[in-house]
N, C-alpha and C positions, 0 to 999 in steps of 0.2 A: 547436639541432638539428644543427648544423652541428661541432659540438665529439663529438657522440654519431656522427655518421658519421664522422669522423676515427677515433674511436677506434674504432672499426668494422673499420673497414680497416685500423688499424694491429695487433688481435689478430686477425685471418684468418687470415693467413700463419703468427701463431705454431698456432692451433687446428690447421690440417692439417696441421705439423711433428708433434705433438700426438697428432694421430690416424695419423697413418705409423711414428711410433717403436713403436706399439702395437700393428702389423699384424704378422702373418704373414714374416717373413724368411727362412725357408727354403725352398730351391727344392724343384722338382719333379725325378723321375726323367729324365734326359739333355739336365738341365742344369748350368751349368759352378759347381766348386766348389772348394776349397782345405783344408775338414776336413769332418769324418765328420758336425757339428756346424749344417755348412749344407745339409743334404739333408734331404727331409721323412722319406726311410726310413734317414739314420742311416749311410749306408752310400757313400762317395765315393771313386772311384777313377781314377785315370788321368784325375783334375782333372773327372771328372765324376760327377754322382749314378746310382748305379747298384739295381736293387733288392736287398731283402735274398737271402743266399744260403738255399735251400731247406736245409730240415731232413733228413738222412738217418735215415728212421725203420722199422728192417726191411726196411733195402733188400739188404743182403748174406747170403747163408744165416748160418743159425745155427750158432755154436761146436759141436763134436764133443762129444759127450757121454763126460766121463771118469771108469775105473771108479777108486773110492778102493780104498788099501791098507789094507783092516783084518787083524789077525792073529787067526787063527781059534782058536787053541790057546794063546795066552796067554804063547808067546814070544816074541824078538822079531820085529820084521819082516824080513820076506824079503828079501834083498838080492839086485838084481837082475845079473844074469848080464852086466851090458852093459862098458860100456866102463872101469866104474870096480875090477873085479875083474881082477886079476892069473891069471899062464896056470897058476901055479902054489897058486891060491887063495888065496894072501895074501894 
């Protein structure tokens, strides 16, 4: 009996080593961390966990609607008048 309580006591210590290597190691949000890898959300900064950054989704107006250059008569396209034509149409 006394050989069974020894070895009792002597795999305890290893069982809750055992069951800790198993658990849960990554911290919570604003606590301290060293990678991105020890945070539960993934995301650690300035040595601490911080949450993820929100998603920007249709937050900025929408792009200008632009009209396409099609050529209507089957030559070429119209070149426009701006910066790339010369004063003498060259």
């Amino acid at each position: 009996m006394r050989t069974l309580l020894a070895i009792g006591c002597a795999l305890a210590p290893l069982a809750v080593l055992l069951v800790g290597a198993c658990g849960e190691s990554r911290r919570p949000i604003g606590e301290e961390c060293l990678r991105n890898e020890d945070c539960l959300s993934n995301f650690c900064a300035a040595r601490s966990c911080v949450p993820a950054p929100t998603l920007v989704t249709g937050a900025s107006n929408p792009p200008e609607d632009e009209e396409p250059l099609i050529p209507t008569d089957g030559s070429s396209p119209a070149v426009d008048a701006g910066s790339d034509a010369n004063i003498d149409g060259s």
